[in-house]
KEPA-598041 format. One record per atom (N, C-alpha, C): atom name; x, y, z. Coordinates in steps of 0.001 Angstrom, whole numbers, padded with zeros to 6 digits. Example, Ala and Ser with C-alpha at 12.3 -4.5 7.8 and 13.67 -1.06 7.14 Angstrom:
<nodes>
node atom:N; xx:013190; yy:-005690; zz:007800
node atom:CA; xx:012300; yy:-004500; zz:007800
node atom:C; xx:013200; yy:-003300; zz:007800
node atom:N; xx:012850; yy:-002250; zz:007080
node atom:CA; xx:013670; yy:-001060; zz:007140
node atom:C; xx:012900; yy:000030; zz:007870
</nodes>
This chain:
<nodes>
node atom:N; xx:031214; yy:080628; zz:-130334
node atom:CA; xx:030128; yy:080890; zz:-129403
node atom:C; xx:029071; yy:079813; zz:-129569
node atom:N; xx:028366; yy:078924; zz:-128537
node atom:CA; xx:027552; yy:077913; zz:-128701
node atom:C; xx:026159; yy:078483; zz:-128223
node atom:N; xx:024936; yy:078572; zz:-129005
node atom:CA; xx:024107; yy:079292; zz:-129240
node atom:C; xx:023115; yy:078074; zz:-129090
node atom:N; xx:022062; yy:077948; zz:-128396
node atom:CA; xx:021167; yy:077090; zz:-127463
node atom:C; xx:020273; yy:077178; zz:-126576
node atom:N; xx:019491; yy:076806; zz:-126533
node atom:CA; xx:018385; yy:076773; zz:-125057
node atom:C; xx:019168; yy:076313; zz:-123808
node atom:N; xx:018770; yy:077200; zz:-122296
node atom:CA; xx:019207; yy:077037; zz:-121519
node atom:C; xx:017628; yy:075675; zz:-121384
node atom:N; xx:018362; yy:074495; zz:-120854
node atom:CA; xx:017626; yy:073537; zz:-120583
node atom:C; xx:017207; yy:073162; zz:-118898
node atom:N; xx:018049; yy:074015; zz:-118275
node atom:CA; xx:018353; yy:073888; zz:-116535
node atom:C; xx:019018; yy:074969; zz:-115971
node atom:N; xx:018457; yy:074973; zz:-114465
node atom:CA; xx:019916; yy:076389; zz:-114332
node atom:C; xx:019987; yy:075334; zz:-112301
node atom:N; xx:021033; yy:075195; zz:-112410
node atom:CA; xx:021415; yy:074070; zz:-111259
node atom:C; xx:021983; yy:075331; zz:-109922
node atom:N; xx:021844; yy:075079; zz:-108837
node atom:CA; xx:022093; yy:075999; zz:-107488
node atom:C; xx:023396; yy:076715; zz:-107559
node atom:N; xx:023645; yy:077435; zz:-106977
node atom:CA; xx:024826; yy:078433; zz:-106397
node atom:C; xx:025670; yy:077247; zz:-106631
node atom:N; xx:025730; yy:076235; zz:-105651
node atom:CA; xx:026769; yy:075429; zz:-105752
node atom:C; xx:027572; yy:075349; zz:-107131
node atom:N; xx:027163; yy:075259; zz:-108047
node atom:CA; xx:027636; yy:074559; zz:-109437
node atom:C; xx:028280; yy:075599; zz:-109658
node atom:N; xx:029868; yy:075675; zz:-110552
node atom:CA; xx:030492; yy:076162; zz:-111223
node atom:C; xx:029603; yy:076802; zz:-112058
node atom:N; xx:029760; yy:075769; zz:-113231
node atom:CA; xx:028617; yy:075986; zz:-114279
node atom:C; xx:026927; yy:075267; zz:-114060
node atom:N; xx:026449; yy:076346; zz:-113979
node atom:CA; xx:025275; yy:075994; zz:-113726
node atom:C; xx:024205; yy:076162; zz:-114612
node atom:N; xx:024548; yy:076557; zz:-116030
node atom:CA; xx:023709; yy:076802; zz:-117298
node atom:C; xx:023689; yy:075844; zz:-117799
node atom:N; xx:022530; yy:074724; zz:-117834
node atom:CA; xx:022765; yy:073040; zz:-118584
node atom:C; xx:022003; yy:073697; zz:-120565
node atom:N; xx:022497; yy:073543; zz:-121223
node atom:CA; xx:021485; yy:073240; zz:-122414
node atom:C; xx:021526; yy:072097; zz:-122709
node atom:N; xx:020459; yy:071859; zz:-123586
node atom:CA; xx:020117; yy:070597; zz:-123847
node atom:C; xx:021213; yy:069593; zz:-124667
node atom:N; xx:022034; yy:070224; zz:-125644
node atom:CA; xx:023107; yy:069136; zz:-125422
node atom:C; xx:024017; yy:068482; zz:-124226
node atom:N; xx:023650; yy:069247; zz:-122888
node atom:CA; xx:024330; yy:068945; zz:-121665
node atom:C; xx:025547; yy:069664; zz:-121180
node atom:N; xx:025885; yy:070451; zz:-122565
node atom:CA; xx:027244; yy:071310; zz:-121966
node atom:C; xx:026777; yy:072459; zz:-120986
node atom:N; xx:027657; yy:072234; zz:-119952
node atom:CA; xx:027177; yy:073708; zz:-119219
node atom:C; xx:028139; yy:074726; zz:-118903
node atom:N; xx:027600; yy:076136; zz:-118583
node atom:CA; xx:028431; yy:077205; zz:-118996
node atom:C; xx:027985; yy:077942; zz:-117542
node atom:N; xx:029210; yy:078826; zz:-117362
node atom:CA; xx:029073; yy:079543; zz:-116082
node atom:C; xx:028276; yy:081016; zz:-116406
node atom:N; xx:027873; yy:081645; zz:-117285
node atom:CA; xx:027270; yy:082623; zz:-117852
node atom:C; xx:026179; yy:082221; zz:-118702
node atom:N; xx:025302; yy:083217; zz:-119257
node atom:CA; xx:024841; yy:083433; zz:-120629
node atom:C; xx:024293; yy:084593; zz:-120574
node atom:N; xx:023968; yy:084728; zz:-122036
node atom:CA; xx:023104; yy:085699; zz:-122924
node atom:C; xx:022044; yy:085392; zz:-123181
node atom:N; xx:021425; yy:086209; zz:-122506
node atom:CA; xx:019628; yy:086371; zz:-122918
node atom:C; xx:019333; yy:086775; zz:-124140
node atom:N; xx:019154; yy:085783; zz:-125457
node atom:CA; xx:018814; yy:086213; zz:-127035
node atom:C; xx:017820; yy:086932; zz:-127143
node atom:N; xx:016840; yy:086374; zz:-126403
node atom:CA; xx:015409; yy:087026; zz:-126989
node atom:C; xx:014508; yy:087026; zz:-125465
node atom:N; xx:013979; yy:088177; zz:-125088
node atom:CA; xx:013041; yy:087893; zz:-124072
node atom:C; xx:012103; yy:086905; zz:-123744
node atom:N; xx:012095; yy:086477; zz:-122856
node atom:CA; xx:010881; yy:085129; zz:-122342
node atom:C; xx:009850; yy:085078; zz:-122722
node atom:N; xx:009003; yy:084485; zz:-123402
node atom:CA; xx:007336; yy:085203; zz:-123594
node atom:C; xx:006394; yy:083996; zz:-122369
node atom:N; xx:005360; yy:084678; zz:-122042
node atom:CA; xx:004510; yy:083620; zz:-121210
node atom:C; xx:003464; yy:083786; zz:-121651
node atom:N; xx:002307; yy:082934; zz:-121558
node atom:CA; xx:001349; yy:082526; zz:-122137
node atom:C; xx:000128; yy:083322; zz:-121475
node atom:N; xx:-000913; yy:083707; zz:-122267
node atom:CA; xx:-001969; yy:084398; zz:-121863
node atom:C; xx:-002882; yy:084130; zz:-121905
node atom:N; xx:-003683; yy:083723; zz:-121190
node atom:CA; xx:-005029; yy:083649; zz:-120628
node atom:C; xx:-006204; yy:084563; zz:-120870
node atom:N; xx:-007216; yy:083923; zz:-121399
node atom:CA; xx:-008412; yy:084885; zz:-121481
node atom:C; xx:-009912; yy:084626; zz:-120046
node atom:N; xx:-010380; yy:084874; zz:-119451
node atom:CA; xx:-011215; yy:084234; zz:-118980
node atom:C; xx:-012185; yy:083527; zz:-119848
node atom:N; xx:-013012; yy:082526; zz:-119184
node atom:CA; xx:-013530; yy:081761; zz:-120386
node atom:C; xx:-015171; yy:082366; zz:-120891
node atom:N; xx:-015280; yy:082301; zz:-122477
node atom:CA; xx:-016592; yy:083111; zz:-122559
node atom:C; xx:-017927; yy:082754; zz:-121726
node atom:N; xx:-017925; yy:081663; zz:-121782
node atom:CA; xx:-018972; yy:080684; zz:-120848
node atom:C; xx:-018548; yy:079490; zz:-120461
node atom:N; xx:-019304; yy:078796; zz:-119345
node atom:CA; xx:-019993; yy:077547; zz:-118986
node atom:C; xx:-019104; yy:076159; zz:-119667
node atom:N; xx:-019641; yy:076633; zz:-121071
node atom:CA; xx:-019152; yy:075252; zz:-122049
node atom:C; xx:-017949; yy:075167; zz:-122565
node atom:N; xx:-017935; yy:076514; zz:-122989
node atom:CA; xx:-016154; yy:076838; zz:-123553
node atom:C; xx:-015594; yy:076512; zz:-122165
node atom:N; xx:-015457; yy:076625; zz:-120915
node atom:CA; xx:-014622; yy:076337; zz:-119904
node atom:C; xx:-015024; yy:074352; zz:-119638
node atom:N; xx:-015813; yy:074293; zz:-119974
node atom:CA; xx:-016262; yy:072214; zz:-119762
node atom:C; xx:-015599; yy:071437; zz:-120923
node atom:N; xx:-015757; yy:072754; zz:-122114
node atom:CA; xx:-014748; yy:071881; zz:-122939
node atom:C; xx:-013488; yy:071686; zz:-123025
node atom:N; xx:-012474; yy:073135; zz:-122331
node atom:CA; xx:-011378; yy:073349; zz:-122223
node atom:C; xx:-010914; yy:072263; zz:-121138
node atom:N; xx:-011471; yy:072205; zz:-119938
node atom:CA; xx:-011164; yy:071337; zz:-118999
node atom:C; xx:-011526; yy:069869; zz:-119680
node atom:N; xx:-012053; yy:069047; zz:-120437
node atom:CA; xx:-011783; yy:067720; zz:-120648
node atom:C; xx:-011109; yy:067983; zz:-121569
node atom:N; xx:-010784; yy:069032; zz:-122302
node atom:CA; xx:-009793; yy:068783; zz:-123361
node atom:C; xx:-008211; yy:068664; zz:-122534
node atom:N; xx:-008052; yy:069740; zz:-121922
node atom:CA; xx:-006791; yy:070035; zz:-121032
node atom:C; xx:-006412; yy:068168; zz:-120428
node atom:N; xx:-007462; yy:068227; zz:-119685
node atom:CA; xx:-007200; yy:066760; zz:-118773
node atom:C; xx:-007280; yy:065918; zz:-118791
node atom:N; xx:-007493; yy:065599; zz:-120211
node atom:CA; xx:-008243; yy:064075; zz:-120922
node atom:C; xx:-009407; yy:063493; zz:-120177
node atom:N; xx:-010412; yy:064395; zz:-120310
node atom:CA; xx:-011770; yy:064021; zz:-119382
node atom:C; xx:-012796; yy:063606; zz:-120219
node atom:N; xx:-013123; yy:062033; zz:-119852
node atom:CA; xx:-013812; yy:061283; zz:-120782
node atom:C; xx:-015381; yy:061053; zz:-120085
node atom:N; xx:-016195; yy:062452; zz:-120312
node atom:CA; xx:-017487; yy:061396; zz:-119311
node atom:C; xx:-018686; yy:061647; zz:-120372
node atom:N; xx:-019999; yy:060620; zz:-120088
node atom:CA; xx:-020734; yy:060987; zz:-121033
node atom:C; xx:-021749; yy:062097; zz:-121603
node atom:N; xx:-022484; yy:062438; zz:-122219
node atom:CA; xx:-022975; yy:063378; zz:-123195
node atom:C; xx:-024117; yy:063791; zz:-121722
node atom:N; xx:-024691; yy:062644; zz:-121045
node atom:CA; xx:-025469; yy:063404; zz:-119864
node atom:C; xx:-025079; yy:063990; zz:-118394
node atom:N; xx:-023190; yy:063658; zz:-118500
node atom:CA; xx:-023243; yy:064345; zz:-116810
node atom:C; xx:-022072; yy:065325; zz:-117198
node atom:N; xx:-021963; yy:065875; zz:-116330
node atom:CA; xx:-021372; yy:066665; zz:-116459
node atom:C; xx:-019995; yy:066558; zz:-115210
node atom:N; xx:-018134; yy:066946; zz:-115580
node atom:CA; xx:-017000; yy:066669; zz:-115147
node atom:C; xx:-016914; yy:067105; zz:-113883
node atom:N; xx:-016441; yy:066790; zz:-113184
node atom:CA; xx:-016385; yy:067199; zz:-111563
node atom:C; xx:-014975; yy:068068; zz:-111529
node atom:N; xx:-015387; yy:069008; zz:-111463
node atom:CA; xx:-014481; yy:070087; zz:-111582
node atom:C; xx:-013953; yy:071019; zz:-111012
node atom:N; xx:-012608; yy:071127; zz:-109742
node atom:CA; xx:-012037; yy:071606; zz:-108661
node atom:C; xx:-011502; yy:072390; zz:-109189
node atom:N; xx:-011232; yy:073219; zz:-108487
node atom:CA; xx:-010646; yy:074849; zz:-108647
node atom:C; xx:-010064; yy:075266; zz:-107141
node atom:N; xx:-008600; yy:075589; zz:-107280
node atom:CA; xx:-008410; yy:076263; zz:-105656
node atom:C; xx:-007990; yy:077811; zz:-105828
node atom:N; xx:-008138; yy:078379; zz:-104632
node atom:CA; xx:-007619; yy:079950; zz:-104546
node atom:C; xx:-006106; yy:080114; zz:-104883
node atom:N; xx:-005623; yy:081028; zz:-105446
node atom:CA; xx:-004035; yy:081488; zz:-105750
node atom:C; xx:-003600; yy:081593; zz:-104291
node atom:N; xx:-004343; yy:082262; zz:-103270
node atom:CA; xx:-003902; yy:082759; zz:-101993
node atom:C; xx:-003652; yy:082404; zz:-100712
node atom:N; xx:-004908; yy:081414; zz:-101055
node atom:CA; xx:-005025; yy:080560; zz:-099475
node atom:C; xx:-005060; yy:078723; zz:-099694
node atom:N; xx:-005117; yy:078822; zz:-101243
node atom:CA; xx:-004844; yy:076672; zz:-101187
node atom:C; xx:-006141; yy:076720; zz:-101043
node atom:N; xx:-007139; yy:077431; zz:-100778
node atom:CA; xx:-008437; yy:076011; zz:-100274
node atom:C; xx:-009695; yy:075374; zz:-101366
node atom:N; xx:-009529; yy:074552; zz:-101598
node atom:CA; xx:-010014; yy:073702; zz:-102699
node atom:C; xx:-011684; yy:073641; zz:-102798
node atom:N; xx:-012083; yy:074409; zz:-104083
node atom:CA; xx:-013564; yy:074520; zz:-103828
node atom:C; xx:-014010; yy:073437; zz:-105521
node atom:N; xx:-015360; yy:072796; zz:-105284
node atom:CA; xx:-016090; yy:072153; zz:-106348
node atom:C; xx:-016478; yy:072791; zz:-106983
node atom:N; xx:-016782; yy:073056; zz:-107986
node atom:CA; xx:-017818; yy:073550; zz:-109092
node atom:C; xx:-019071; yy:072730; zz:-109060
node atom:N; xx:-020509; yy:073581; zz:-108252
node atom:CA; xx:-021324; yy:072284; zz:-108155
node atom:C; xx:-022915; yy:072803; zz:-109087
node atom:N; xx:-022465; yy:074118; zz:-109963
node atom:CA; xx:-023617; yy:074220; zz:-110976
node atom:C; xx:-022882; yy:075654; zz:-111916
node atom:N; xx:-023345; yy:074458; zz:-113201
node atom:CA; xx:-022815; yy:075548; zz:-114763
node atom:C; xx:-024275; yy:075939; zz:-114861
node atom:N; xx:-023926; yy:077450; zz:-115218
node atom:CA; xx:-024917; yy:078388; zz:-115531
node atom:C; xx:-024346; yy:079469; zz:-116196
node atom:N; xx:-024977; yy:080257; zz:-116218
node atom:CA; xx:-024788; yy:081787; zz:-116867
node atom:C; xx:-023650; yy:081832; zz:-115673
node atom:N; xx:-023594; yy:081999; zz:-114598
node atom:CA; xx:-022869; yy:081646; zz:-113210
node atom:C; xx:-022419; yy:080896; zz:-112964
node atom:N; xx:-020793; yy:080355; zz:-112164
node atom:CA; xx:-020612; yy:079258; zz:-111625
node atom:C; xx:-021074; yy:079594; zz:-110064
node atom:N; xx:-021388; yy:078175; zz:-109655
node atom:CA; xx:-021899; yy:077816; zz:-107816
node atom:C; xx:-020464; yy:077055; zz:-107919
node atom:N; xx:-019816; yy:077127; zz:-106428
node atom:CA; xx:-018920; yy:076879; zz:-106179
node atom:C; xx:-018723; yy:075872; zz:-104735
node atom:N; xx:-018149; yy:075715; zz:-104308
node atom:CA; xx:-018350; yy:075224; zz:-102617
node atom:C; xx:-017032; yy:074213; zz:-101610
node atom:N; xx:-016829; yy:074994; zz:-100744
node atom:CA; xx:-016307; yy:074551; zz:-099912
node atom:C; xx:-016340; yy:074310; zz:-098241
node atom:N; xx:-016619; yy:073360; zz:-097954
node atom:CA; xx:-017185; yy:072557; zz:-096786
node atom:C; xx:-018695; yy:073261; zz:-097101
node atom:N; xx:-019359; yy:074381; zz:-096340
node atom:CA; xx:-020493; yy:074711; zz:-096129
node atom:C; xx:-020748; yy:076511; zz:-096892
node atom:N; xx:-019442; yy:076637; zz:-097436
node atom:CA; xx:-019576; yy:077612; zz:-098010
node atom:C; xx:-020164; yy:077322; zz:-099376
node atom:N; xx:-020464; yy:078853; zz:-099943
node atom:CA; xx:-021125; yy:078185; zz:-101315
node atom:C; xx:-020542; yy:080209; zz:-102019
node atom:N; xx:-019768; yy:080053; zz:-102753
node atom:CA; xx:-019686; yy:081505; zz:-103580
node atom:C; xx:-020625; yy:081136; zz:-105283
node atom:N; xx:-020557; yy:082059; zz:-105828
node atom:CA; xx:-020980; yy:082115; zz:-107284
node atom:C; xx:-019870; yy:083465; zz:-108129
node atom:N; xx:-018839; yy:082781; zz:-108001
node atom:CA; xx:-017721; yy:083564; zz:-108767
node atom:C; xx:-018228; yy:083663; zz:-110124
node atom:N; xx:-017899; yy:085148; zz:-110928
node atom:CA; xx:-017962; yy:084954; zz:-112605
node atom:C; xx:-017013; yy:084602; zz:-113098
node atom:N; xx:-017075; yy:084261; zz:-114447
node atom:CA; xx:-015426; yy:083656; zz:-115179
node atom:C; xx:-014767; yy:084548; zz:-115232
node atom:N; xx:-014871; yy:086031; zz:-114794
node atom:CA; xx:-013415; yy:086527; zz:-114568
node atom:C; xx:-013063; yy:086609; zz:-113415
node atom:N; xx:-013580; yy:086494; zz:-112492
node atom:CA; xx:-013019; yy:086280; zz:-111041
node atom:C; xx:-012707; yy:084833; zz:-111150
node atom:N; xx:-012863; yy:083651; zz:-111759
node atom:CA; xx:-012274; yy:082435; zz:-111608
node atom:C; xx:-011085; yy:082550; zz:-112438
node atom:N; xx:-010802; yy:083303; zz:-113200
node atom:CA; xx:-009440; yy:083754; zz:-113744
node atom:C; xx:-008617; yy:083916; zz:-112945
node atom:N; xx:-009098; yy:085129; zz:-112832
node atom:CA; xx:-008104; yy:085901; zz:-112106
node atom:C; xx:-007627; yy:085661; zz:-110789
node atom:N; xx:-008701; yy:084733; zz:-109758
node atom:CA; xx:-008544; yy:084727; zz:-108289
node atom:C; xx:-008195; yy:083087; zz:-108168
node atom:N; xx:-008266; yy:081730; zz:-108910
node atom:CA; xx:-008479; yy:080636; zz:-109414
node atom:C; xx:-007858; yy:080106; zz:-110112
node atom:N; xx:-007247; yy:078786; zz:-109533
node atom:CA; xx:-006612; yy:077683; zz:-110665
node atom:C; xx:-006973; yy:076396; zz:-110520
node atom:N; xx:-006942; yy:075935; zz:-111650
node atom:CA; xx:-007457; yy:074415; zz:-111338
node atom:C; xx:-006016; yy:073765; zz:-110334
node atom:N; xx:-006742; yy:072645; zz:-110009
node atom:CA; xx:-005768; yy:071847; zz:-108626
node atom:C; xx:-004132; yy:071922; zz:-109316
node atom:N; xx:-004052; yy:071663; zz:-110564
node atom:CA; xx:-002687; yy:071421; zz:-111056
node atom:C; xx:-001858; yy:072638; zz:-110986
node atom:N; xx:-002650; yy:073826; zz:-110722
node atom:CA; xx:-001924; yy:075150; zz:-110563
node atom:C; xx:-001984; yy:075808; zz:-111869
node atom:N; xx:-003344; yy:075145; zz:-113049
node atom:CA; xx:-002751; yy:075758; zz:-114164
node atom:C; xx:-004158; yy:076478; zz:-113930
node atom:N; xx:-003807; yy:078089; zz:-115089
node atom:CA; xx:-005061; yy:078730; zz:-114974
node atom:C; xx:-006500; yy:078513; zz:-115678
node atom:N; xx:-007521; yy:079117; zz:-114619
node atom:CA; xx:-009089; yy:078899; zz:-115066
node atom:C; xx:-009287; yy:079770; zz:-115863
node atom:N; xx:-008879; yy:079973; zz:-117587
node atom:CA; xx:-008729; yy:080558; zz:-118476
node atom:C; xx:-008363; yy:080078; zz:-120003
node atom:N; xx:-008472; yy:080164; zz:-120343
node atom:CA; xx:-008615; yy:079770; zz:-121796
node atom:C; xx:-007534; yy:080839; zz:-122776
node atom:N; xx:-006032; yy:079765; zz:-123463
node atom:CA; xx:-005022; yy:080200; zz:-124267
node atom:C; xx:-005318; yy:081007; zz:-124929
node atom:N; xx:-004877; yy:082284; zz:-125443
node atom:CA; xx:-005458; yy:082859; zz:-126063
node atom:C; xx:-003823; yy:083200; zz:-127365
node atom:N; xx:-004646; yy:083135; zz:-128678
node atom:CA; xx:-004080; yy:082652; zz:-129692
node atom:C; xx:-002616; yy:083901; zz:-129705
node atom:N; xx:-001777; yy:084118; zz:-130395
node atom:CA; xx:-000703; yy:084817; zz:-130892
node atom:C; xx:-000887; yy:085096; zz:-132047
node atom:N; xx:-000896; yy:086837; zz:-132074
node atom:CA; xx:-001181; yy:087433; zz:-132646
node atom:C; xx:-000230; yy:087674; zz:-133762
</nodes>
């Protein structure tokens, strides 16, 4: 029995369509261990989320301005700025302007790359 990470899983078409990473592929498998996915906390504040985002994105700016920082909806795509850190974020798109809290930018919000406006939260 060859025991491995599924590395790919290739269309209907394919015979074998289970690639692992040595490249052999198999027309079945066995699920060893359930999937785990990663969890998100909303962020405590302002800074913990300014630091997470230049850490995440390799964002190099200096000690007086502050990162220009996009966020779009899960639902509808539409791409809003972050245009003031506070106790509150101000937000804005074309002429709109919301003030989402960090758990509604969690939960309703991802940065442009699709990853979430939330902060890893460790394993317990």
């Amino acid at each position: 029995m060859a025991y491995g990470e599924i590395e790919e899983i290739m269309n209907n078409s394919y015979g074998c369509r289970f690639r692992k990473k040595d490249g052999d592929t198999y027309t079945l498998f066995y699920l060893a261990e359930e999937p785990w996915e990663k969890k998100f906390r909303p962020y405590k504040d302002t800074d913990e989320m300014v630091e997470d985002f230049k850490e995440r994105f390799n964002v190099n700016v200096p000690s007086y301005e502050m990162p220009l920082i996009w966020v779009k909806t899960k639902d509808a795509d539409k791409k809003y700025l972050i245009v003031r850190f506070a106790s509150a974020l101000t937000i804005c798109y074309n002429v709109e302007v919301f003030t989402p809290t960090l758990e509604e930018l969690a939960e309703d919000y991802t940065f442009l790359d699709g990853s979430p406006c939330g902060i890893e939260e460790d394993e317990e």
